[in-house]
N, C-alpha and C positions, 0 to 999 in steps of 0.2 A: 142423518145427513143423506141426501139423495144422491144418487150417482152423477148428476150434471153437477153440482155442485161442487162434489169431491174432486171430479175430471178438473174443474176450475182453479181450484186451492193445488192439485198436485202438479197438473202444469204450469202454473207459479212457480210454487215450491223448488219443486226438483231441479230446473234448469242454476237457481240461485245457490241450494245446495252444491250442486257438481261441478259449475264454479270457485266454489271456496274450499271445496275438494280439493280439486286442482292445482289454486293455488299452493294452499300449505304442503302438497306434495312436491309441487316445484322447491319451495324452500326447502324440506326437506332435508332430498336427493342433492341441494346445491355443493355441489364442489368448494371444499375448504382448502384454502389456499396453505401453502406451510407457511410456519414465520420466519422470518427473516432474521441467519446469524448476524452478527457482525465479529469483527478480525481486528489484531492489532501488532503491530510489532514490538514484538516484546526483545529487552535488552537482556543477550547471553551471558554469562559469565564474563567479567575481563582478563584475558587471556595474555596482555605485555604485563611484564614485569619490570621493575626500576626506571618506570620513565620518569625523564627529567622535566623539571618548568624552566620552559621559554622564558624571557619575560617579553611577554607580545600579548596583545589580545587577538582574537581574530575572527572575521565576523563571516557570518557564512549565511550568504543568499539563498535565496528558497531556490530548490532546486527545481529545472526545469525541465517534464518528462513531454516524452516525444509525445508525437495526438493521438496513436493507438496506446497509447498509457493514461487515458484521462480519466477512463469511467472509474467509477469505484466497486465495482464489480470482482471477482475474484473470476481469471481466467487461464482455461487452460487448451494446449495444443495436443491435437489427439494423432497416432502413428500417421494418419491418412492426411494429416494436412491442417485436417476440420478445427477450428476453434470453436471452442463450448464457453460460452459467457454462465456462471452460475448466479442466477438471478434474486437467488433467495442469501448468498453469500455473499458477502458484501466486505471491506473496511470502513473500519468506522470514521475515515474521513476520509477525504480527498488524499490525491497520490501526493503531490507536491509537498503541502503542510505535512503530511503524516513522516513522508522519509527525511525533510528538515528537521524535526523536530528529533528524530532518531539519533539523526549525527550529530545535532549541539549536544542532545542528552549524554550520547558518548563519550565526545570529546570533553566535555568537562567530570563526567565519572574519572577519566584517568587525571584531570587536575591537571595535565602538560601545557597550560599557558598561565600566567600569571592574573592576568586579565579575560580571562576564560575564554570560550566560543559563544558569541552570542546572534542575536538576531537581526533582521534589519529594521524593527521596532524599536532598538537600543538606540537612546540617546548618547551612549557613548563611542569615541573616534576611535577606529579601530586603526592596528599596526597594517593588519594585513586583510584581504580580502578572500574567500573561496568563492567561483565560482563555478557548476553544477550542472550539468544536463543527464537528465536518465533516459538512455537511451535507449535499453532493455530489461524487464521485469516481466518475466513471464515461467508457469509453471509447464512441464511437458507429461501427456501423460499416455503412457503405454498398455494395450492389451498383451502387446508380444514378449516382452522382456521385463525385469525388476528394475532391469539398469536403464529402461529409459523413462522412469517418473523420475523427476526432479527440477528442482529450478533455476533458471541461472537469470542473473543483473548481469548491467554495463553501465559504468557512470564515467561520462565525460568531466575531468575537473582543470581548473585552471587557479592557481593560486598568484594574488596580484599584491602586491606591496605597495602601500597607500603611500604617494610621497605628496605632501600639502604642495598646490596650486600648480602640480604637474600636470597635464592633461593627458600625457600615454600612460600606455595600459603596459605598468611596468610586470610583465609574467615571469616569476621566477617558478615556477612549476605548471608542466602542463602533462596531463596523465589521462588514460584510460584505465578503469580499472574495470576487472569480471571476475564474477565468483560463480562455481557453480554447487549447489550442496544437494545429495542424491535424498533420495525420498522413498521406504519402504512399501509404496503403491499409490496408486490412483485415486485415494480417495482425497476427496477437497477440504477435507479437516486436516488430510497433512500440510498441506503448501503454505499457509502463514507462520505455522513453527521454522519451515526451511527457509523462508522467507526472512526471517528473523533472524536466524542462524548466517545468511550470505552475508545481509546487512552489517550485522555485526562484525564477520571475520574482514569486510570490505572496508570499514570506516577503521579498523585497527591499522591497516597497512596502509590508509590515506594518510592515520596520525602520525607515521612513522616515515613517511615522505615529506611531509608538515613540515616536522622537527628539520629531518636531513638540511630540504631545503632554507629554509628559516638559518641555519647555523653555515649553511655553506655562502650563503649570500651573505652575510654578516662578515 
């Protein structure tokens, strides 16, 4: 092969080689993204002893979280102000369903209605009503101190007692409740356990204003 020829075939060549060079080296070096956990509220221990059955059923709306509580993201407040959206941490569902779903759970673990807590998917007529706003759910998390990881809720509730073809909104309980449950650091594997943990101690003291009220109004 003569050198014009070669000159021919290699300046072909080479440009289409260093190309596909190129490429595969782009793929490569490409940035692998993490995968994505997902989070759940899990139910603590039940912590009331000798609760009594109602006989009431009671039905409990989905609760409704403020608009900085809608993503499903797991977030946290850092000493300086700054909020950190963790992007790869996530719950495995929406805020609303996930913490409804908590408190029926709950409330029927302890068995304190006869007619259980149920949904608003239930065909059945309930005695009473709860209704629900989460007002607060967020974790805090410290460089400076131990004592300032942790996370604290606020749940607006309002408890209505259904009287057939009454139209006011008869409230016989109306309550804020907050929990706050402390956190051995910063790291974002802790905050759904504490999460779990306020939850929990938070719907024990709802079920036991439930009852008060339910028997005092009776």
């Amino acid at each position: 092969m003569n050198k014009k020829n070669f000159g021919r075939i290699f300046g072909f060549w080479f440009p289409s080689v260093l190309i596909i060079f190129l490429f595969y080296s782009c793929i490569s070096i490409r940035t692998k993204y993490p995968q994505t956990e997902y989070y759940r509220l899990e139910q603590e221990a039940l912590s009331l002893k000798n609760v009594g059955k109602i006989d009431a059923t009671i039905l409990i709306r989905e609760v409704i979280p403020s608009a900085e509580l809608e993503s499903s993201n797991l977030m946290g407040i850092w000493d300086d102000g700054s909020i950190q959206r963790y992007n790869y941490h996530q719950w495995n569902s929406e805020i609303a369903p996930m913490v409804t779903d908590f408190i029926v759970k709950r409330l029927n673990l302890y068995s304190g209605f006869s007619g259980g807590a149920i949904k608003s998917s239930s065909s059945i007529l309930p005695d009473y009503i709860l209704e629900s706003q989460l007002i607060d759910m967020m974790a805090y998390n410290s460089e400076k101190s131990s004592e300032g990881n942790y996370v604290f809720i606020s749940l607006q509730t309002n408890l209505i007692k259904r009287i057939p073809l009454d139209t006011n909104k008869n409230i016989i309980l109306s309550q804020v409740y907050s929990q706050k449950i402390s956190r051995q650091n910063n790291s974002v594997k802790s905050i759904a356990p504490a999460f779990s943990r306020a939850f929990s101690l938070l719907t024990d003291k709802l079920l036991i204003d439930i009852q008060s009220a339910i028997a005092t109004y009776r």
